[in-house]
N, C-alpha and C positions, 0 to 999 in steps of 0.2 A: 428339927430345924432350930430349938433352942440356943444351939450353941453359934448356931450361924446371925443368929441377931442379938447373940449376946455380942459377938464378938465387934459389930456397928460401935458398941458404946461404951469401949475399954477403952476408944484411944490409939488401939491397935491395929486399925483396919490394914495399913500398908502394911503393915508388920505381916499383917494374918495372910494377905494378898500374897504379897512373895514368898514366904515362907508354904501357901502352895505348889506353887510352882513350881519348889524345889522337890525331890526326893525326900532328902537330909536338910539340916541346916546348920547351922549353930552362929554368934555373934557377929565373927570374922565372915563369913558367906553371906549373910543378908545386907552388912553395909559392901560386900561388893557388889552386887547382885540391885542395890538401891543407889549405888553410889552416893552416898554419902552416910557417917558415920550412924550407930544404934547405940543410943546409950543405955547404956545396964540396966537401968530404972524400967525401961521399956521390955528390955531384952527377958526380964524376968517375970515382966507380966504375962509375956505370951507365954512363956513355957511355962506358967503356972496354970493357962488354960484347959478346960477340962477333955478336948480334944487334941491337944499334944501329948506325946509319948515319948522318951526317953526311948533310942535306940544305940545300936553299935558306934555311929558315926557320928552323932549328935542327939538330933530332936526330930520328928517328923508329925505332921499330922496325921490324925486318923484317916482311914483310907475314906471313907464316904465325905466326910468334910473336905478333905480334898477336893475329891472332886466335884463338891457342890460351889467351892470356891471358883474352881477353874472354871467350870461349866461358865460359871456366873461372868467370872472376867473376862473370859473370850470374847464373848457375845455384847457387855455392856463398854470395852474398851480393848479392842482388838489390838490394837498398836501398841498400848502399854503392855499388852502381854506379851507380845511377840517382843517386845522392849527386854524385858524381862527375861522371857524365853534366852534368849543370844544374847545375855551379860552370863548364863550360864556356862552356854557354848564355851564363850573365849576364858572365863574361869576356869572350867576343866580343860582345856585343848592349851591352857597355861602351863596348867601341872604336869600333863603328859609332857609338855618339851621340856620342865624341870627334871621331871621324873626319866628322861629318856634313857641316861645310863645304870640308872638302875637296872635288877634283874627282869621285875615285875611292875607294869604298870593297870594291873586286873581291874582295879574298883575305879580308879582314875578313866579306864576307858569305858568301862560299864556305865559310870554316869555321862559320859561324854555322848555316849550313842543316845542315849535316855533324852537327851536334850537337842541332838542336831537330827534325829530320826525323824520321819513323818508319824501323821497321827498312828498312822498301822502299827508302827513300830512299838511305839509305846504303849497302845491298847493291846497290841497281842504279847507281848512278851515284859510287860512291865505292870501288869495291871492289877498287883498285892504284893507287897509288902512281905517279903519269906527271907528264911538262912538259909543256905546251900553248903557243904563242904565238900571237896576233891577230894578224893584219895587216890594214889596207885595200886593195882593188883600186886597181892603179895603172897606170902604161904597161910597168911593169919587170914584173909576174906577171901581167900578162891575160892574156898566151899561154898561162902554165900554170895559170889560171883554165879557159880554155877546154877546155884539155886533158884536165883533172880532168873536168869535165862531160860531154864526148864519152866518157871511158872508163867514168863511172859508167852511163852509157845505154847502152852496147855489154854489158857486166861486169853489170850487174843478173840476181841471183840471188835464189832462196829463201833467206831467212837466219834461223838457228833461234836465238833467243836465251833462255839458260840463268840461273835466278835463283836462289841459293840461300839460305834463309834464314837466318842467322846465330844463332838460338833454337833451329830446330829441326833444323838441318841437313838441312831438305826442298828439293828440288830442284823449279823449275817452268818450263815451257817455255813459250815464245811463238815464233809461225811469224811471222816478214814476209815476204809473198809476191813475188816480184823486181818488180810491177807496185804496190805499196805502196811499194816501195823507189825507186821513180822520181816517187810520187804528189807529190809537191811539188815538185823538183827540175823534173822537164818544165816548169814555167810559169816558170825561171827566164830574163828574156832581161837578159845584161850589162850591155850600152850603154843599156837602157832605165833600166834601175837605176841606172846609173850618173848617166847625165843626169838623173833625181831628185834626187839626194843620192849624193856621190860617195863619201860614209861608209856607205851602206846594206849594201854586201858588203862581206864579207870571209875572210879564208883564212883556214886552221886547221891549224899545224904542229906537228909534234911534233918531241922536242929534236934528232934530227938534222936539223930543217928540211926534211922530207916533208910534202910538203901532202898532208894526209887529211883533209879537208873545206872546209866552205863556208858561210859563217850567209848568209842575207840578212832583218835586220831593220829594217822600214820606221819611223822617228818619224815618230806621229800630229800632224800643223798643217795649216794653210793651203793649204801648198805642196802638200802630198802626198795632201791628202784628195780632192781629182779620182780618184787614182790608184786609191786603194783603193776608193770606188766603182765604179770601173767592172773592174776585171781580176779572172781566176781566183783564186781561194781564199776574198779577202777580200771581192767585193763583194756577197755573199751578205748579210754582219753590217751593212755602213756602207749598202747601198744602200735599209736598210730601216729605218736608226734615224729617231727624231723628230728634226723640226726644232730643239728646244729640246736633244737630245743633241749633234747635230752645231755648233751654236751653239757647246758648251764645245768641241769639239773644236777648234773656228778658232783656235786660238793662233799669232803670229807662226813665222816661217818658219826664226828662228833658236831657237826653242823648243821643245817637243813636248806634250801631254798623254797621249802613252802611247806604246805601242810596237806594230805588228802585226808578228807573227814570219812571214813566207814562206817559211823552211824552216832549219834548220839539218840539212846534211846531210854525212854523214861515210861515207866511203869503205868502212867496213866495220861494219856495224850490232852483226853477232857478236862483237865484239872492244871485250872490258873497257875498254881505257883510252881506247881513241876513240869510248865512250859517256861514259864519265866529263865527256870534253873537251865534247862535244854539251851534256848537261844543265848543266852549270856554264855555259857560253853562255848559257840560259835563265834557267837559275838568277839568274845577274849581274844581267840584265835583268827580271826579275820585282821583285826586290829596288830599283829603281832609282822614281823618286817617277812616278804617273800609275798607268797600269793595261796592262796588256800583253794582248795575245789572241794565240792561236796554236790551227792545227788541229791536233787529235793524238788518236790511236786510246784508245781508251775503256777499254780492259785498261791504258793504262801509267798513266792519270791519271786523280785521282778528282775530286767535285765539277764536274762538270760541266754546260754548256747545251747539247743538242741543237739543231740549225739541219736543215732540209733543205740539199741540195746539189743544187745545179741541173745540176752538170757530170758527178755520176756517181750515177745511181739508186740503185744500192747500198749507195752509202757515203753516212754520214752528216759532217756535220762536226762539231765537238767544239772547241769554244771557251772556254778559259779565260781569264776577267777577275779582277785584282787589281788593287784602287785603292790609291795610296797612304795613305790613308788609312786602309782596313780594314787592310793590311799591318801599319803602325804600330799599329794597335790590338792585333793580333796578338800582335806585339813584346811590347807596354807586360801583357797580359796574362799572358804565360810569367811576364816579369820578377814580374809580383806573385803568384804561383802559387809561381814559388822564392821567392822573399823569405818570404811570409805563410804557406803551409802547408807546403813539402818541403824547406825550405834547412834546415834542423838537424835530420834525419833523427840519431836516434841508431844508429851501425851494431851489429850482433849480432855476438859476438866470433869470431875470423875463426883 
């Protein structure tokens, strides 16, 4: 806690303040995020502190500082955080309508979720600081495509995943059973996927370039709706819509109207930052125009449609739909919620 009472007597407390809060930072993000300007002088006291870091994006704190900041300001000035919090939001929810015709808005919506999410969100799926890279399946990593796969079905274990809540600092557990931890993964066949859509898998490394996982997510068209009809997971949902649903679905073969997610699966379920990588995967693609579905256990996600499952009595499947449309209504709703009732919170003196 040295660093945390050093940082009382720099001068810098607002600085140190919001610059938890954030992810990332750098000059330009803090005087928006404080609204009003950071002079240099200031700017480079903080990042000379001995718990900032130099990353991809900027600066960030260390992760434990962090969150002994946040802990701290929740609790001693709830409203100036949440002040805080949602000068975020409408920050990043800015860039993405900037960014809309661009190809890729990945990192822009990554932190956008980070900060309009609930505590769940960000404690399960954001809770360290990691690099991640995509790759496509090609002729150069298929062998260690295959190899990932043969050793996650050899290696499949009980894996107990720990969540802890950043309010209360309550701890809660969740079991995936080693035969849950294969439950998607088995229906994976390469060459089948491949010969769909040679963009449908893909690898998942982390920065020393360890493959620790595997997404394979199918886009919804013409081409691929045979597919999902008929094969494990998905054709439970497509084998049973109306004709007039499956209609919108037939989009050209170079387009999609949504995404079925087949598995995103990551080599160690227990382990922080290769859950992180897993739901930002999702994440990306949720955020992406159409509607996404994907099977997923009932404890991790809410709002849900139940389906039976024809392939395992027991289990149900669990399918989440997001249209583009409801998404952006989403959006466009936070935005007038800050604007019109919580952007000019006055804070209580600190």
């Amino acid at each position: 806690m040295h660093g945390l009472r050093r940082y009382r007597t720099t001068g810098s407390r607002e600085l140190v303040e919001a610059a938890a809060v954030l992810r990332h930072f750098n000059q330009e993000l803090l005087a928006y995020v404080l609204e009003k300007p950071v002079p240099t002088e200031l700017f480079l006291k903080l990042v000379g502190l001995s718990f900032v870091r130099r990353v991809d994006r900027g600066w960030s704190l260390h992760d434990l500082m962090r969150d002994a900041v946040c802990f701290e300001l929740r609790h001693r000035t709830p409203e100036y955080y949440e002040r805080l919090r949602k000068r975020c939001i409408l920050y990043f929810y800015d860039k993405i309508k900037e960014s809309a015709k661009r190809k890729s808005v990945t990192w822009e919506c990554e932190e956008w979720i980070y900060y309009a999410g609930d505590q769940w969100i960000r404690g399960f799926f954001y809770q360290r600081s990691a690099s991640y890279s995509w790759e496509p399946l090609n002729a150069d990593n298929w062998e260690e495509a295959e190899r990932y796969i043969r050793n996650r079905r050899l290696q499949a274990k009980d894996t107990k995943i720990t969540y802890s809540d950043p309010n209360s600092n309550e701890r809660y557990h969740y079991v995936i059973s080693a035969e849950e931890n294969l439950y998607t993964l088995k229906h994976i066949d390469l060459p089948e996927l491949y010969e769909l859509d040679p963009n449908i898998v893909k690898l998942i490394r982390d920065s020393q370039g360890t493959l620790v996982g595997l997404s394979a997510i199918i886009p919804i068209n013409i081409h691929t709706l045979g597919y999902l009809q008929s094969k494990p997971l998905s054709s439970t949902f497509f084998s049973n819509l109306p004709e007039v649903r499956l209609k919108e679905l037939r989009v050209p073969k170079d387009s999609r109207a949504g995404y079925f997610v087949k598995t995103i699966d990551i080599a160690d379920f227990g382990d922080l930052t290769m859950r992180e990588a897993a739901g930002i995967t999702f994440i990306n693609h949720m955020l992406s125009p159409g509607f996404v579905l994907r099977l997923h256990r009932p404890t991790l996600c809410s709002k849900t449609s139940t389906f039976d499952s024809a392939a395992k009595s027991l289990r149900k499947a669990f399918i989440t739909i997001m249209t583009g449309i409801r998404l952006r209504r989403f959006i466009s709703s936070i935005q007038e919620e800050i604007s019109c009732r919580n952007f000019w919170i006055k804070c209580s003196p600190r």
